[in-house]
Backbone bond lengths (Angstrom), bond angles and torsions (degrees), N, CA, C in turn:
res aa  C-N    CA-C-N  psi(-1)  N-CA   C-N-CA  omega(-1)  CA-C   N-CA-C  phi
1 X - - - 1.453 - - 1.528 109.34 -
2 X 1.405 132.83 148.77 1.006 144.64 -163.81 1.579 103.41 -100.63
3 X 1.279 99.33 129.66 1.664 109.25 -179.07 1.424 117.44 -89.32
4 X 1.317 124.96 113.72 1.652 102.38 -165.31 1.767 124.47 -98.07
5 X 1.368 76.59 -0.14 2.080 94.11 162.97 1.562 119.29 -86.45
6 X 1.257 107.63 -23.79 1.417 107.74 176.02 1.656 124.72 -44.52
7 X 1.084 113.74 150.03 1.423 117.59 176.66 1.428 104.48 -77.52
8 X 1.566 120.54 156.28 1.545 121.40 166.45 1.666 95.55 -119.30
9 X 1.358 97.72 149.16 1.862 91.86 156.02 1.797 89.31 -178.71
10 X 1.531 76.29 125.71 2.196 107.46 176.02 1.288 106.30 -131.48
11 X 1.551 93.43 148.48 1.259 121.42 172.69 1.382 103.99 -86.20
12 X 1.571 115.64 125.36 1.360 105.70 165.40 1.663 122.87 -95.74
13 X 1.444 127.02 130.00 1.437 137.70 171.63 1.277 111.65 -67.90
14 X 1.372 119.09 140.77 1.259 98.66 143.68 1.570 154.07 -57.69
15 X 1.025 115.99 100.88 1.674 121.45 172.91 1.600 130.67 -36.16
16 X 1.555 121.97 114.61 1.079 121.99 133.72 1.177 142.77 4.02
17 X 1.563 119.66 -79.91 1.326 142.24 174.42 1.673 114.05 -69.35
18 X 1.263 126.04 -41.07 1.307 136.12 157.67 1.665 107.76 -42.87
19 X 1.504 98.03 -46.95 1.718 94.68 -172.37 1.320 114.27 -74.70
20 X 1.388 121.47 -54.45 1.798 132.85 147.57 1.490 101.84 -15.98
21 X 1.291 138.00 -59.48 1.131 146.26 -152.29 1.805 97.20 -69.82
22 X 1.124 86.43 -72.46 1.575 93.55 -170.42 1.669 109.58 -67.37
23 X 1.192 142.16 -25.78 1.215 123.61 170.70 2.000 108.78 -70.73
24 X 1.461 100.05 -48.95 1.515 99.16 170.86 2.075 113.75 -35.68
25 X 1.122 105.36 -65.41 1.383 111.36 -177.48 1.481 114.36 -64.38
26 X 1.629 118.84 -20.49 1.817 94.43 158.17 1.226 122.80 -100.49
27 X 1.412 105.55 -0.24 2.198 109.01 170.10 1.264 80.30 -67.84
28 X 1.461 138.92 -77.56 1.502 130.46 -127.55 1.715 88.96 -83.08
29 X 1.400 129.04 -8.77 1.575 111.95 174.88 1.878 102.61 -74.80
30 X 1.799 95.78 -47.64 1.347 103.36 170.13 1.764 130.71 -32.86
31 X 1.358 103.78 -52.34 1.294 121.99 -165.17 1.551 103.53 -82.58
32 X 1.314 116.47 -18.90 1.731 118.10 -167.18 1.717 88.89 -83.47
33 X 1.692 110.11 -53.64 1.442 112.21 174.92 1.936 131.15 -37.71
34 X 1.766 82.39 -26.98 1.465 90.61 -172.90 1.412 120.10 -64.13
35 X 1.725 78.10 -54.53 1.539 115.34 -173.81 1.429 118.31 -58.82
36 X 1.398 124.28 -22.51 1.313 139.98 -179.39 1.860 121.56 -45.35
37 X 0.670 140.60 144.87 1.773 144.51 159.94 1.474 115.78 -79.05
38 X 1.221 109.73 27.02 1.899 124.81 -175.23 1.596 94.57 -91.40
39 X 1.185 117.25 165.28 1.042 145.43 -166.23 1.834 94.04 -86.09
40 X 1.378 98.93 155.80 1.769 97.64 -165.63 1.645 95.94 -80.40
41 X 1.373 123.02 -27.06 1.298 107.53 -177.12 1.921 118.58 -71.83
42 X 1.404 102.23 -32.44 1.358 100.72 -176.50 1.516 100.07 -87.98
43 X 1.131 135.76 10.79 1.579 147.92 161.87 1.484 92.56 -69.65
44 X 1.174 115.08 -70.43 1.507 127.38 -175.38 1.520 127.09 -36.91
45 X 1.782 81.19 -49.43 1.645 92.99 170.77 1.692 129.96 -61.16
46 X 1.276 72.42 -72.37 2.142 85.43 172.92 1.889 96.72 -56.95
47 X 1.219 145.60 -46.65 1.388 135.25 -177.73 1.895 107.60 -36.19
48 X 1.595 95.51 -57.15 1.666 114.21 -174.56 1.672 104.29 -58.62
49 X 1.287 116.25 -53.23 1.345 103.35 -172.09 1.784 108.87 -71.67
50 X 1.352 123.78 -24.26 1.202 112.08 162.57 1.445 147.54 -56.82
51 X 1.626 98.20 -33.35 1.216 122.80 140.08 1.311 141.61 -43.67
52 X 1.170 102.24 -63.08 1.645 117.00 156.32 1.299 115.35 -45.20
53 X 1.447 127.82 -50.36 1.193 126.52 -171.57 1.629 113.30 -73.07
54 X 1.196 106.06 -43.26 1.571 109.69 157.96 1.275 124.85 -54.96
55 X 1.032 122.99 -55.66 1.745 99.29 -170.22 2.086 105.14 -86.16
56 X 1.142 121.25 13.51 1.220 136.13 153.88 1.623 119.57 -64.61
57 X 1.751 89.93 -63.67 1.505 93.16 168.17 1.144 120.14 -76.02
58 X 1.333 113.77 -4.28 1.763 101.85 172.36 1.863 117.64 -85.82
59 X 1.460 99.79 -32.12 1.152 118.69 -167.19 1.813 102.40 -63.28
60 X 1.531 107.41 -42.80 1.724 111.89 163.19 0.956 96.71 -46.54
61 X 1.149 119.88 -86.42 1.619 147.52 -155.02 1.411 106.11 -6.54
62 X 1.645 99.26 -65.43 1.519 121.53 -177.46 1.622 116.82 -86.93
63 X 1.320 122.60 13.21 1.423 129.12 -169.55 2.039 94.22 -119.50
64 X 1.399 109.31 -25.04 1.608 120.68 -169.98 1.558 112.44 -63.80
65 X 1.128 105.95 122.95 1.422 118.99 169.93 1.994 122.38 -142.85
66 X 1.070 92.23 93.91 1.602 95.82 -168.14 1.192 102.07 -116.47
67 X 1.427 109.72 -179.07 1.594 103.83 -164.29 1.565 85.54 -145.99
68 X 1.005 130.49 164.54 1.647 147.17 170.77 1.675 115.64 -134.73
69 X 1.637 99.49 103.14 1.545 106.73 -178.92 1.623 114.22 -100.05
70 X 1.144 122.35 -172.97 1.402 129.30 -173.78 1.550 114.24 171.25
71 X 1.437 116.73 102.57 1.439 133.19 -136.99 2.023 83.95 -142.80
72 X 1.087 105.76 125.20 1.845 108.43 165.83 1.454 105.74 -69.24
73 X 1.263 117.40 -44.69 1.567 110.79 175.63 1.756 116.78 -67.97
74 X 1.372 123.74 -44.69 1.136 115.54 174.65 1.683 123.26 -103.80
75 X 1.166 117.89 11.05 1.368 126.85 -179.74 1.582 105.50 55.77
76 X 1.542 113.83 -167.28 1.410 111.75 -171.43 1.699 119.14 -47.50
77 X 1.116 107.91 168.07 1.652 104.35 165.14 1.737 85.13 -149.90
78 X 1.548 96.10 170.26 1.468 127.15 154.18 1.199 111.69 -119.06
79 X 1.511 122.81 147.22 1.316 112.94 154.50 1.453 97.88 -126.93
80 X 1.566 109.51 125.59 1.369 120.99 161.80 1.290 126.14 -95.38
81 X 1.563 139.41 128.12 1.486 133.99 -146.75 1.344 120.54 17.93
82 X 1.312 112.36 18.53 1.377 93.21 -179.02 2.000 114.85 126.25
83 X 1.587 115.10 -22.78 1.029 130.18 154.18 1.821 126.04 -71.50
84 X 1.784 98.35 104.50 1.852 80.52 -173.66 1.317 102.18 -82.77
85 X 1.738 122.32 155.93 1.276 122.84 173.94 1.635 114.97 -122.47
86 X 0.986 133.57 154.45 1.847 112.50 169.04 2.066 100.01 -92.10
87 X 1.080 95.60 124.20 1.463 98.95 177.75 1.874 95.61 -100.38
88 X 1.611 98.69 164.28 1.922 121.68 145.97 0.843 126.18 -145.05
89 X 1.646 87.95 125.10 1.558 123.10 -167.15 1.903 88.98 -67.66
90 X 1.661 94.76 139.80 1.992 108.59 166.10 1.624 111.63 -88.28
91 X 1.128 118.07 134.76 0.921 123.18 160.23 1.865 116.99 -28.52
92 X 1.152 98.96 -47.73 1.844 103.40 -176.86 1.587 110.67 -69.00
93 X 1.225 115.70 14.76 1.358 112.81 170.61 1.317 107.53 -83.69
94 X 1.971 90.24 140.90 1.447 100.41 -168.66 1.475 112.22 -99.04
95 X 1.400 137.58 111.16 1.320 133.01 155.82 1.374 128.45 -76.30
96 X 1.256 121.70 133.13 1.747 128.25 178.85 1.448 106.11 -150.50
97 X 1.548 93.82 159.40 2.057 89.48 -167.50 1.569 117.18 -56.68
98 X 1.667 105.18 -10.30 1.505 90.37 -171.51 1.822 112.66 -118.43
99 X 1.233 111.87 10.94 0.787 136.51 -170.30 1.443 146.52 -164.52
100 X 1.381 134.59 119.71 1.500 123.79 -174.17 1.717 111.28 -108.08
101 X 1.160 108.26 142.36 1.260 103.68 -179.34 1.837 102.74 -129.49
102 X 1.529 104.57 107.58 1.239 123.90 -152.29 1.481 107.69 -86.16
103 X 1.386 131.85 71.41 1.352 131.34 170.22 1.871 123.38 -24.38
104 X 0.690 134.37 71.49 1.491 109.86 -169.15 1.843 121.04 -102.47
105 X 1.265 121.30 132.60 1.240 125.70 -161.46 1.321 106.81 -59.86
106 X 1.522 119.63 103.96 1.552 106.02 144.91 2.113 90.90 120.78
107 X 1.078 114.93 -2.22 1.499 138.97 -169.69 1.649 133.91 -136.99
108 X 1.115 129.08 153.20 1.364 112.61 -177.29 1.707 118.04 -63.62
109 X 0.901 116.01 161.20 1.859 106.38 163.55 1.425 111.16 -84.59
110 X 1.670 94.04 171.76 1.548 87.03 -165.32 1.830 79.29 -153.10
111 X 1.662 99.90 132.59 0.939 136.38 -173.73 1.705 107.83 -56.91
112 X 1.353 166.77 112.82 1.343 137.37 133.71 1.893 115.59 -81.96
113 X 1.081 110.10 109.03 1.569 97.68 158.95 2.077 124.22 -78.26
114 X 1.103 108.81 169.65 1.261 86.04 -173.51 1.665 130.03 -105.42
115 X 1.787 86.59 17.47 1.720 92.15 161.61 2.034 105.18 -95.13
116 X 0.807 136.89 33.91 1.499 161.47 176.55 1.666 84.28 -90.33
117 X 0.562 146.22 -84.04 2.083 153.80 -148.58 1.269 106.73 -121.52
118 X 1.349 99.13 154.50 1.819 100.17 179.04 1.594 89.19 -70.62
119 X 1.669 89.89 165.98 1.869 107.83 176.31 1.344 102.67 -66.66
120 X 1.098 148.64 -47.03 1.161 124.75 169.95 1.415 132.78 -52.37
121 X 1.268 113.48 -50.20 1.731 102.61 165.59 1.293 114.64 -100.18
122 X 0.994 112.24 50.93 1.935 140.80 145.29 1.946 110.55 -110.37
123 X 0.946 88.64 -33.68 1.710 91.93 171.94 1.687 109.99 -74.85
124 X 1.455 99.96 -60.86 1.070 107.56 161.53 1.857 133.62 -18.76
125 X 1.242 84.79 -82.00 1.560 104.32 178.85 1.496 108.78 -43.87
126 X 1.527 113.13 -60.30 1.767 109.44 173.75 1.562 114.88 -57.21
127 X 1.086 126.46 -38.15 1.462 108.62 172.69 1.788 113.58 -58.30
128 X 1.353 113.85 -41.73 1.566 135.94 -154.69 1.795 77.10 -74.61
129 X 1.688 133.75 -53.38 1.102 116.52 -175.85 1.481 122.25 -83.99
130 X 1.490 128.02 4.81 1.458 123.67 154.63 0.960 114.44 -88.18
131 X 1.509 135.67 -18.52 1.635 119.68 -179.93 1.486 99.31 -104.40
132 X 1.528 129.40 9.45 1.096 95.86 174.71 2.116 101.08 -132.47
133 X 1.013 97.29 -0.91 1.865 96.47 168.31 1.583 116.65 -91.51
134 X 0.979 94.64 99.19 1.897 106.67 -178.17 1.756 130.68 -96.78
């Protein structure tokens, strides 16, 4: 039986599907650039910053280590490299079995897929975030 006072706290991995994700979305930014009727220099341009932006986001990607807590006394936290923060979770956050998409007030969202954590504290976590985001 599931305890609903219990504390949660995971380490998040890097994801698979996150990585799939993000190379998919700069080929097809790539390929739209290609495909375009723009002039070859501003082809060039937007190509470079896509580039740029990719191996940026990859370079996080693979540098990311955060952690996801959940404490009754202090409510959610993040820890980013190593900085804990108290975050709030929005109501408009979307949960699905394979994925959470973490609304947070006042900040960007932040993606979890659910090869990020073992399946158990991926199960975990979605119950811990319906009984406790109101």
């Amino acid at each position: 039986m599931y305890n609903q006072n219990s504390a949660f706290h995971a380490k998040l991995k890097p994801s698979k599907k996150l990585r799939y994700w993000l190379i998919l979305s700069h080929v097809l930014a790539f390929s739209a650039i290609l495909a375009s009727v723009l002039a070859w220099q501003i082809k060039l341009t937007a190509a470079s910053v896509v580039a740029v932006d990719f191996f940026y986001l990859a370079r996080k990607y693979n540098a990311d280590s955060r952690q996801i807590i959940y404490s009754d006394h202090a409510g959610w936290e993040i820890s980013d490299y190593g900085k804990l923060r108290s975050i709030a979770i929005a109501k408009s956050s979307v949960i699905t079995p394979s994925a959470v998409f973490l609304h947070i007030k006042g900040e960007p969202p932040i993606a979890v897929f659910n090869d990020a954590m073992d399946e158990q504290d991926f199960r975990h976590f979605i119950v811990k975030l319906k009984l406790t985001v109101s």
